[in-house]
N, C-alpha and C positions, 0 to 999 in steps of 0.2 A: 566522450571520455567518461568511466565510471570510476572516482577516488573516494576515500572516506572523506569530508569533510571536516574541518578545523573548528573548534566551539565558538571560535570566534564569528564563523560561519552561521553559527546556530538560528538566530534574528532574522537573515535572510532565507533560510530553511523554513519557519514559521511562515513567514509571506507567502511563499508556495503553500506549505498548507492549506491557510487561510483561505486564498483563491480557489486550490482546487475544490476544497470544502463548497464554498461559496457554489462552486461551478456544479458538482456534483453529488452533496448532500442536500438538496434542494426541502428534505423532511426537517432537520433541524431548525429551530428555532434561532434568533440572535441570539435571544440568552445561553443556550447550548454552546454555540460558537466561544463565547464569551465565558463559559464555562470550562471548557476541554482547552480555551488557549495557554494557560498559563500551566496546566498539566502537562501539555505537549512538551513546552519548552525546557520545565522545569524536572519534569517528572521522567518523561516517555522517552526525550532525547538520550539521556545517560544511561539508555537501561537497556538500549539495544545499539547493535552496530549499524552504525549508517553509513550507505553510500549514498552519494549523488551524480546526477547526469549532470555535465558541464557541455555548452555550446562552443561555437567556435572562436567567440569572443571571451570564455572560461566564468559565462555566466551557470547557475544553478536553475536548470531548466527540470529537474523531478529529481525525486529523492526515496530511499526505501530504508528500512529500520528491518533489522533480523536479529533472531535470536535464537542460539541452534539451528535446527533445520526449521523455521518457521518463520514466513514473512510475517512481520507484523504491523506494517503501515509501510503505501508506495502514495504517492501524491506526485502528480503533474504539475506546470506550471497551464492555469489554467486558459492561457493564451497557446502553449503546446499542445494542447491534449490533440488523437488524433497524427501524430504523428510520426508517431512510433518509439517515441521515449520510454512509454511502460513497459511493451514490449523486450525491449534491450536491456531494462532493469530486471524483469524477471528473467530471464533468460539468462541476466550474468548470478541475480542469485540462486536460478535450480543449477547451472553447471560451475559459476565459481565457488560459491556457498551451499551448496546439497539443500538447498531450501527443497520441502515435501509438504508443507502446510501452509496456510493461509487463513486467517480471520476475514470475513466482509460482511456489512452491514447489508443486512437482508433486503433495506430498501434499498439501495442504490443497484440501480435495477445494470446498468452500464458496465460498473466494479462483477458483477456475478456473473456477466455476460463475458465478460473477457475475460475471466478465471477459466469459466468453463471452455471456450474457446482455445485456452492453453492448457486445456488436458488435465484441470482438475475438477473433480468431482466430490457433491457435497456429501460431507458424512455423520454431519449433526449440525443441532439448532441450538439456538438459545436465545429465549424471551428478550432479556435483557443485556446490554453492552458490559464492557469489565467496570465500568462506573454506575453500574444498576440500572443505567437508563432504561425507559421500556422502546428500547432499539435492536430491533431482534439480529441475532449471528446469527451468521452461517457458517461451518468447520467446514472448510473445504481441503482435500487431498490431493496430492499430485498422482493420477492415472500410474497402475503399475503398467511397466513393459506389457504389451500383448493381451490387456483386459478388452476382452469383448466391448464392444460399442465404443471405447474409451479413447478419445484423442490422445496419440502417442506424443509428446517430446522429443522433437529429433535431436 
């Protein structure tokens, strides 16, 4: 099940963070970590709309943040990943939220792989993260309808 989340919620929303982080920004530094946590919660949460995947026990198994048509953070729980959680998250936000864009950090080699895999394609770079880090983006797009080469979204 994919609902917004309750602020009260929030704390447990970071936990998933954190582990995915752990799981799959393997370049980060602790300090980094330790750096972007209290942003996340403080900053990042309020300023985009979040849903979360709930199990069958109505645990918080991943989670996504959008704003407009733009995903702007999806996080696994990092004992889920692989499962097809992210999956289901993006797929309720390109067809329930017209999401068409995406941020990912250019090293996570995994995050880029499965963008593209869901039919988005990169369309600029940037040196550094929205916190100036030197953690390069990638703008990636959502494939229009019927572009040559371009994995479709069914």
């Amino acid at each position: 099940m994919i609902i917004p989340p309750a602020v009260k919620q929030y704390e447990e929303l970071l936990k998933v963070w954190e582990g995915s982080v752990r799981a799959t920004h393997t370049f980060l530094t602790e300090a980094d970590i330790q750096f972007y946590k209290p942003l996340i919660l403080q900053e990042y949460f309020p300023q985009v709309n979040l849903f979360c995947h709930l199990d069958s026990s109505q645990k918080i198994t991943g989670f996504m943040g959008i704003v407009e048509d733009k995903l702007e953070m999806l996080f696994i729980d990092a004992r889920e990943r692989g499962t097809g959680i992210g999956k289901k998250l993006l797929m309720y936000a390109i067809k329930q939220q017209n999401v068409k864009q995406v941020d990912v950090n250019e090293q996570n080699h995994q995050a880029v792989g499965f963008y593209l895999h869901m039919g988005f394609r990169v369309a600029g770079r940037s040196a550094v993260d929205a916190a100036g880090k030197p953690y390069p983006i990638l703008s990636m797009v959502l494939a229009d309808q019927g572009s040559t080469g371009d994995r479709v979204i069914e």
